[in-house]
Every structure is written in structure tokens, then in C-alpha cells.
C-alpha positions in Angstrom: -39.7 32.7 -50.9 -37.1 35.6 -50.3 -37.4 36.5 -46.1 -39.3 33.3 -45.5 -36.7 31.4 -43.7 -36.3 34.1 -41.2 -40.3 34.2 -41.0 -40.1 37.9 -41.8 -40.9 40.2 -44.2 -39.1 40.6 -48.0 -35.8 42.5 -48.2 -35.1 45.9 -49.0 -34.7 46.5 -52.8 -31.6 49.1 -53.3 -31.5 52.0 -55.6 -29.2 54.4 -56.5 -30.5 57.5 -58.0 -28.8 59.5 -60.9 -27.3 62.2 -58.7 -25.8 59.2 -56.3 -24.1 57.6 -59.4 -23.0 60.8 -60.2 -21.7 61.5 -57.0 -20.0 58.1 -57.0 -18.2 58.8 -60.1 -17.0 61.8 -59.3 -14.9 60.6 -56.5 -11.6 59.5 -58.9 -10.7 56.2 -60.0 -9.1 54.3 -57.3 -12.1 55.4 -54.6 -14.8 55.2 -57.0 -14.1 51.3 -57.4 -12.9 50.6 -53.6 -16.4 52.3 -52.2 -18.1 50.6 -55.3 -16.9 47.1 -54.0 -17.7 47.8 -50.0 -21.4 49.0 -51.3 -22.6 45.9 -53.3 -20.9 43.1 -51.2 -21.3 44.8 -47.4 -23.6 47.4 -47.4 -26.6 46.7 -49.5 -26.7 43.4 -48.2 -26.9 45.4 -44.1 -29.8 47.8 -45.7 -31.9 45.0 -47.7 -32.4 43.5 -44.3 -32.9 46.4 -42.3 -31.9 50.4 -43.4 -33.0 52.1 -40.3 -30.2 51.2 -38.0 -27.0 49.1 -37.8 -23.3 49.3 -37.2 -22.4 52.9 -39.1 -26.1 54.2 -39.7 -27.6 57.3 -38.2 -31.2 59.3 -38.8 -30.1 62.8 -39.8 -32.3 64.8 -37.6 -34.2 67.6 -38.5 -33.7 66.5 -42.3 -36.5 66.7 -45.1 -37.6 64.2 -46.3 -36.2 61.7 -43.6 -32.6 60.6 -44.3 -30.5 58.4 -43.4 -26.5 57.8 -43.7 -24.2 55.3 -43.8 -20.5 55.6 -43.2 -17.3 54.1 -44.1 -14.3 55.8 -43.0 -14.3 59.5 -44.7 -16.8 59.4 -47.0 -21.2 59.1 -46.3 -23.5 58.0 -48.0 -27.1 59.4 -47.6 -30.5 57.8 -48.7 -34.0 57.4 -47.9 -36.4 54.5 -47.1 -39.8 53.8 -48.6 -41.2 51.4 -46.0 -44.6 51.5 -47.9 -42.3 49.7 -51.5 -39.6 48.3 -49.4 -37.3 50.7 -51.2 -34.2 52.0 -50.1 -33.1 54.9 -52.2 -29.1 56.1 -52.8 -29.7 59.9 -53.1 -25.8 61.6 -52.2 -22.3 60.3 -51.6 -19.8 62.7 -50.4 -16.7 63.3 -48.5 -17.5 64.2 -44.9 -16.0 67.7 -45.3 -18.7 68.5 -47.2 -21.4 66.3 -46.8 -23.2 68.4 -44.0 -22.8 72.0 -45.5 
């Protein structure tokens, strides 16, 4: 049973929404497949088990709905978390130039 062995709940299921994979694709080849990579085998894994804080996470304040971001190096990644579904939901990635505007 998935989160048994740690006696805790069930993981995080990760979505990406439309204007996330949008957003991903738009970033050019060579970054679009790098981030792609570090997102499935590093960070989904870190927000299945917990999304609301870890190395690289932050609660944006003063955001609405509540959102979170993740970094890795230049470029964040925002999303939001259904505790009620155990959802974590992709909504923006962006270069952090303009991910705050």
C-alpha cells in the first residue's frame, strides 16, 4: 500500500496543467528537455511526499489562490496544492525575470 511503510498518508499525485506544458515548451529545445529531466526524476518525487516545503520551495505570500514555487537555478516553477485530493497542480514555469511581474 503506497505510504504504508512510512505509516503515513498516500503521496501527492502531480499534475501539470495545459498552460504549464505550454510554458515548458516554450522555453527552447535544450532547456525544455534539461528542466523536463530534473522535474520527473527530482522534483515530483520531493512534492509527492510533501509540496508545502523543502530544499528550494517557498509560499508566495499574498498570492490567490495559495501558490507555491519551486526553483532550480534561473527558472521557477509555480503550482498549487489540493490537500483535500492529494493533488499537486503545475500551473506556470518561467524564467525568474519574469516570473514575478
Amino acid at each position: 500500500m503506497p505510504g504504508s511503510e512510512k505509516g503515513g498518508s498516500p503521496p501527492y499525485r502531480v499534475f501539470e496543467t495545459r498552460q504549464f506544458v505550454y510554458d515548458l515548451a516554450r522555453l527552447g529545445s535544450a532547456a525544455q528537455k534539461r528542466l523536463e529531466t530534473k522535474l520527473r526524476q527530482h522534483v515530483y518525487p520531493i512534492l509527492s511526499e510533501n509540496p508545502h516545503c523543502g530544499p528550494n520551495i517557498k509560499r508566495l505570500k499574498n498570492w490567490e489562490p495559495p501558490t507555491w514555487r519551486y526553483r532550480i537555478g534561473d527558472w521557477r516553477f509555480f503550482y498549487e496544492i489540493d490537500n483535500g485530493q492529494r493533488i499537486v497542480f503545475m500551473t506556470v514555469a518561467d524564467h525568474r525575470k519574469a516570473a514575478y511581474r
